[in-house]
C-alpha positions in Angstrom: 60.8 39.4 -10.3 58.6 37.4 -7.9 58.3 34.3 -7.7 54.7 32.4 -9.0 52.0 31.1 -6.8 50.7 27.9 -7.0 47.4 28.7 -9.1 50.1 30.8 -11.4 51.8 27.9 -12.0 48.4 25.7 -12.1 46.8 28.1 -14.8 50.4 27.9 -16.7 50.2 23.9 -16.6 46.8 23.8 -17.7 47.3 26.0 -20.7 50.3 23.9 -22.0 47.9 21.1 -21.3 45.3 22.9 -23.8 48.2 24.2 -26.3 49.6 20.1 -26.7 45.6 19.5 -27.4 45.1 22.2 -29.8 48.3 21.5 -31.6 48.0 17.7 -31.8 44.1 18.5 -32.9 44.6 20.9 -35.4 47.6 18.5 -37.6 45.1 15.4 -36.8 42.3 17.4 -38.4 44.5 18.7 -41.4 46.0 15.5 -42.3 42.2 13.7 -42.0 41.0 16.8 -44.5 43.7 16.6 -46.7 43.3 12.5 -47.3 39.1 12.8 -47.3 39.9 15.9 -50.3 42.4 13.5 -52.3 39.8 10.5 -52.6 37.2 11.9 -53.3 38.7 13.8 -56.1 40.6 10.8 -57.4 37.2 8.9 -57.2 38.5 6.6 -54.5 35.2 6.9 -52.3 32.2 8.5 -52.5 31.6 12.4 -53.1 31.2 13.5 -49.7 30.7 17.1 -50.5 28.0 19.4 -49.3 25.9 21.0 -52.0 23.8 24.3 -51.8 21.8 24.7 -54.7 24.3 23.3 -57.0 27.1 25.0 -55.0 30.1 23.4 -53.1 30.4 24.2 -49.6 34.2 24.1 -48.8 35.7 22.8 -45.7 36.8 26.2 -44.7 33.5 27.1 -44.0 32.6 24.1 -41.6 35.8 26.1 -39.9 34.3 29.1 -39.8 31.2 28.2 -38.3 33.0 26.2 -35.5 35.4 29.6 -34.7 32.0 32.1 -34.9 30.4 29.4 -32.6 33.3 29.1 -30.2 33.9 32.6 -29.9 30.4 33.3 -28.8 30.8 30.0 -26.1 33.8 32.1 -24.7 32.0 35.6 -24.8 28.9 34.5 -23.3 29.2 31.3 -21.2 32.8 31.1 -18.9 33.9 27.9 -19.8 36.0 25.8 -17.9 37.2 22.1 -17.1 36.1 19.4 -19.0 34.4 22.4 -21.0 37.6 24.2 -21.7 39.2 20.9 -22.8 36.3 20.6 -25.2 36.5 24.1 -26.5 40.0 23.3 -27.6 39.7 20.3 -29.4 36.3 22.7 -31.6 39.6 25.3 -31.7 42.0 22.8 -33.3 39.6 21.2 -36.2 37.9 25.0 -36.6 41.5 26.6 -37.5 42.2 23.4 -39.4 39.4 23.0 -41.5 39.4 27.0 -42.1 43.3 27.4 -42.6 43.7 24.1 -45.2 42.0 26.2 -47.6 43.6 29.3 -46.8 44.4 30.1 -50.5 41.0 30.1 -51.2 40.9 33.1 -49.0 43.8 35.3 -50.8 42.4 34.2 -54.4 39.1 32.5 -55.4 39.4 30.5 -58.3 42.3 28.9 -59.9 44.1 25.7 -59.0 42.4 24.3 -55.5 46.2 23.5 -54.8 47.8 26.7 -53.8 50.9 27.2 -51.9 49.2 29.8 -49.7 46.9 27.2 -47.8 50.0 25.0 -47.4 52.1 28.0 -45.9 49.4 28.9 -43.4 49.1 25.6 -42.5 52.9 25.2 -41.7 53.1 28.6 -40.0 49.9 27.8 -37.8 51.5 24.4 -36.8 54.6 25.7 -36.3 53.2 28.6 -34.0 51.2 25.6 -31.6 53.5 23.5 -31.8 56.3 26.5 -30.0 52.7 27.5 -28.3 52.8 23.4 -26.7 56.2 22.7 -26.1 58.8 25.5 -25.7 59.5 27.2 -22.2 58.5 30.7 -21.6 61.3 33.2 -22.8 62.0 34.6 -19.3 63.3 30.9 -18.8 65.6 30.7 -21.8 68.7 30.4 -20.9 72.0 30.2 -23.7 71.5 26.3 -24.4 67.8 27.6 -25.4 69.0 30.5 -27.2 71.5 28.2 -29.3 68.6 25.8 -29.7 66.7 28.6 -31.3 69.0 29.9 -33.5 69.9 26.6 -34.9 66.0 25.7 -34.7 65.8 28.9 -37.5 68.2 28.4 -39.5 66.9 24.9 -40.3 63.8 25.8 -40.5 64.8 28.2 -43.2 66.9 25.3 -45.0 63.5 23.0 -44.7 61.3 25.7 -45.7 63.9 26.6 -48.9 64.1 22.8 -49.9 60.7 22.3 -49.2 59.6 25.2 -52.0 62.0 24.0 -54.3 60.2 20.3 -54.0 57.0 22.0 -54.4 58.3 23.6 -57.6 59.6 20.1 -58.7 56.4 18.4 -58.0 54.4 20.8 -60.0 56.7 20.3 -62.9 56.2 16.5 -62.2 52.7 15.6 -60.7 51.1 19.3 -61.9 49.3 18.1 -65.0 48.5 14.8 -62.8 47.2 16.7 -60.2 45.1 19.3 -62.7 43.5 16.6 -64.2 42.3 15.0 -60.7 40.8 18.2 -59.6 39.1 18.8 -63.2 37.9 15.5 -63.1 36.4 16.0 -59.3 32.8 16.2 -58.3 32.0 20.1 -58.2 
């Protein structure tokens, strides 16, 4: 195996560099979405939805946009830089905004809270955030490889506690939560 050259290594910094932005972009973006949905629809502030003739516009869309806009920066312009920089931070919010209503995608109609949008979201996070921080596999060595395994098998305790909450609250807040949303600006 040979050894990398310093633009190797360069291009390998800057992507980790883009990764951390995209990753720390992308929660930002889902935690700001997820806080603007729940006041509106408990009446907190001000309905801040887009209409179309009569129809809501979800989120997701905004998302969509901002990926089919991005992906035609990339294809036709070469962006790099301070451009590049900017192209991730569109990334992050695009696959955030799109992704938090991911269970819109796998069934329309029903409750707006479905477990499939939550799911993505985790996975997606969870795929940047390895993406951002964790050293390439032809670097692992065993400490990594007892960090992983112990990294998976928590992750499957988190995840299995994490359902069984989600279970719990919509015994709990379920109704609570219905009536919000039926209550909600349309």
């Amino acid at each position: 195996m040979s050894a990398l050259t310093d633009t190797e290594l360069t291009e390998r910094s800057e992507n980790r560099r883009l990764a951390r932005l995209v990753f720390f972009v992308f929660l930002l973006t889902f935690m700001l979405a997820r806080i603007v949905v729940f006041l509106i629809m408990s009446r907190r502030i001000p309905d801040l939805y887009l209409y179309v003739g009569g129809t809501h516009i979800h989120h997701l869309n905004y998302g969509i946009f901002l990926l089919a806009g991005l992906g035609a920066f990339f294809l036709f312009g070469k962006p790099s830089g301070r451009n590049l920089k900017k192209a991730a931070v569109i990334y992050g919010v695009g696959m955030a905004l799109t992704f938090d209503e991911f269970g819109m995608w796998v069934r329309l109609g029903g409750g707006y809270w479905q477990q499939a949008s939550w799911d993505a979201v985790g996975t997606l996070a969870a795929l940047f955030g390895l993406l951002a921080y964790a050293p390439a596999i032809h670097k692992f060595r065993p400490r990594h490889w007892w960090s992983a395994i112990i990294l998976v098998i928590l992750a499957t305790l988190f995840i299995t506690l994490l359902v069984e909450s989600f279970h719990y609250a919509h015994r709990v807040m379920g109704p609570k939560l219905y009536d919000i949303e039926s209550a909600a600006p349309r």
